[in-house]
C-alpha positions in Angstrom: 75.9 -48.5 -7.0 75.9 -49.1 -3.2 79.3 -46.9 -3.5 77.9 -44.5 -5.7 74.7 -44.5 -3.4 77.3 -44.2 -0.2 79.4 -41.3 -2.2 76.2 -39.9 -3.1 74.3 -39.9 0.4 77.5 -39.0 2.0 77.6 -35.6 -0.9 74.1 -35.2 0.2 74.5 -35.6 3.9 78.6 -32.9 3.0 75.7 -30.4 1.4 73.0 -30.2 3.6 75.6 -29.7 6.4 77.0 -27.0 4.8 73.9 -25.8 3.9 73.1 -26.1 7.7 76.3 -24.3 9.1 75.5 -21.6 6.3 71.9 -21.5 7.6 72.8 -21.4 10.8 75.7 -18.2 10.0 73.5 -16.3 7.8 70.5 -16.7 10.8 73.0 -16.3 13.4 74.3 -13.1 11.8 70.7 -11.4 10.2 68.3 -13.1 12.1 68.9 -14.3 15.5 71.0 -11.4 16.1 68.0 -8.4 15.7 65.8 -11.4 17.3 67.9 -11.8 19.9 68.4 -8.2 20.8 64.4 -7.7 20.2 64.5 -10.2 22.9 66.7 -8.5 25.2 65.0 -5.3 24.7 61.6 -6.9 25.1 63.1 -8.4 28.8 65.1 -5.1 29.6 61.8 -3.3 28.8 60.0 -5.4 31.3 62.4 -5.4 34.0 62.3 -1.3 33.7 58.4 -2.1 34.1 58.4 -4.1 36.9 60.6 -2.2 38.4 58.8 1.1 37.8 55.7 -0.7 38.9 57.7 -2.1 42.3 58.7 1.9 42.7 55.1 3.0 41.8 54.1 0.9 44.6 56.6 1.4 46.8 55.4 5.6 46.3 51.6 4.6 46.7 52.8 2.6 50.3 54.5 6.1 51.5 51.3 8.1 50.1 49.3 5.9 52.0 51.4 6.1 55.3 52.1 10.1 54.5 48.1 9.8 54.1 47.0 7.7 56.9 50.1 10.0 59.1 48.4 13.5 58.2 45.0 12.0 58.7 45.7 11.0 62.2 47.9 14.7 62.7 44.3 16.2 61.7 42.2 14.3 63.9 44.8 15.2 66.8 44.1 18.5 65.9 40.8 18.4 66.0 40.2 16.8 69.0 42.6 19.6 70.4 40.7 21.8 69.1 37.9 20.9 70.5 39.1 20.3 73.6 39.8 23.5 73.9 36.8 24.9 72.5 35.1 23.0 75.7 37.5 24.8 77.7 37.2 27.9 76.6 33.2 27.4 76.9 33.3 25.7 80.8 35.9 29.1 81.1 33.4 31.4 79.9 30.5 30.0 81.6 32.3 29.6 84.6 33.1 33.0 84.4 29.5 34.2 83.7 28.2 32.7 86.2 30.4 34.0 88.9 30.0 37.3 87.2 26.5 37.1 87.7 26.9 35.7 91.1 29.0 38.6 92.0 26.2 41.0 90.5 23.5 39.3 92.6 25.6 39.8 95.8 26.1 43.4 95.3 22.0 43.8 94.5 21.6 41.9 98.0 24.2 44.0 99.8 22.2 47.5 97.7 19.1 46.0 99.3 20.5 44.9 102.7 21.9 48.9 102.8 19.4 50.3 101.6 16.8 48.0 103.7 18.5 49.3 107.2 18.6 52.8 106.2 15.0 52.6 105.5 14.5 50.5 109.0 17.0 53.3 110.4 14.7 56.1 108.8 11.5 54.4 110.2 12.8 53.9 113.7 13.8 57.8 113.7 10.3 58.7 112.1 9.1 56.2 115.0 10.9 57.9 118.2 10.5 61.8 116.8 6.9 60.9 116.4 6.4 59.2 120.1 8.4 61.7 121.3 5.9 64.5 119.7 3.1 62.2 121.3 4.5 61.9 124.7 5.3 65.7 124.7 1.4 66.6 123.7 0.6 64.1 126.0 2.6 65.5 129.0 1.4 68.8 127.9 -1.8 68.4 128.4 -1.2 66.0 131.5 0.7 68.6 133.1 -2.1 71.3 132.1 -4.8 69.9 133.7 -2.5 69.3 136.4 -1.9 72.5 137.3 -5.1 74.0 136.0 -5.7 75.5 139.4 -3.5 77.1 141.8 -4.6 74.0 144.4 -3.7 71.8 142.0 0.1 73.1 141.8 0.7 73.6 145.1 -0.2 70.0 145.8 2.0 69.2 143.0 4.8 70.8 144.3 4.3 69.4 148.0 3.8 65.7 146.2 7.5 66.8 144.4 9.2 67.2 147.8 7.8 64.8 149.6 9.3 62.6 147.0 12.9 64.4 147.1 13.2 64.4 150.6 12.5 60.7 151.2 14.8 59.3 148.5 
């Protein structure tokens, strides 16, 4: 019995080694196979994700720096605009302002003209009217001078006395 147990265990032990090697083939060939390509599609599919995902980033790094770059070529521009918006403002109120400096000199130079023409006018006025005084005045001087005929010939005598002793 111990050999028929030995021949029988050792049948038993043949069989389910076969049955294992069978096993193993028939999984091997209709199981582990589709399994094992599931797998490597399943890892293939992530790599591909991961590395889309490492390129996604990579894109949203350069959209950030292509970002960040025309940000800071806008504020460039900006502040040159604005700089020369200042310019152009100091230019134009520079400009007014010698503009109307220019204007205010001419006025002063109209007045100053215009002022001694009037002061030239006035003096004229002036001397044509003293010299109408001084000739009424010497008119009627010289009339009551020689009002009488004693009073011219003494005149006249007075006259070259005078010429005579100069």
């Amino acid at each position: 019995m111990e050999k028929l147990w030995s021949d029988f265990s050792f049948g038993l032990f043949f069989w389910q080694a076969l049955i294992l090697v069978v096993l193993i083939l028939l999984l091997k060939k209709f199981a582990w196979k589709p399994i094992l390509d599931s797998l490597n599609s399943r890892e293939e599919g992530i790599k591909n994700a991961l590395a889309s995902a490492e390129k996604a980033k990579m894109e949203m790094q350069n959209l950030q720096a292509d970002n960040e770059k025309l940000l800071n070529e806008a504020r460039a521009q900006r502040d040159a605009m604005l700089k020369e918006a200042r310019e152009i403002k100091e230019k134009i109120v520079t400009e007014a302002s010698s503009e109307a400096q220019e204007k205010a000199d001419k006025i002063v130079a109209n007045a100053q003209v215009t002022i001694e023409h009037e002061k030239n006018a006035a003096m004229i006025d002036l001397k044509n009217q003293v010299a109408t005084l001084s000739i009424e005045i010497a008119e009627k001087v010289i009339r009551e001078q020689l009002s009488t005929t004693e009073k011219q010939h003494k005149l006249v005598e007075d006259m070259l006395a005078d010429v005579t002793l100069k």
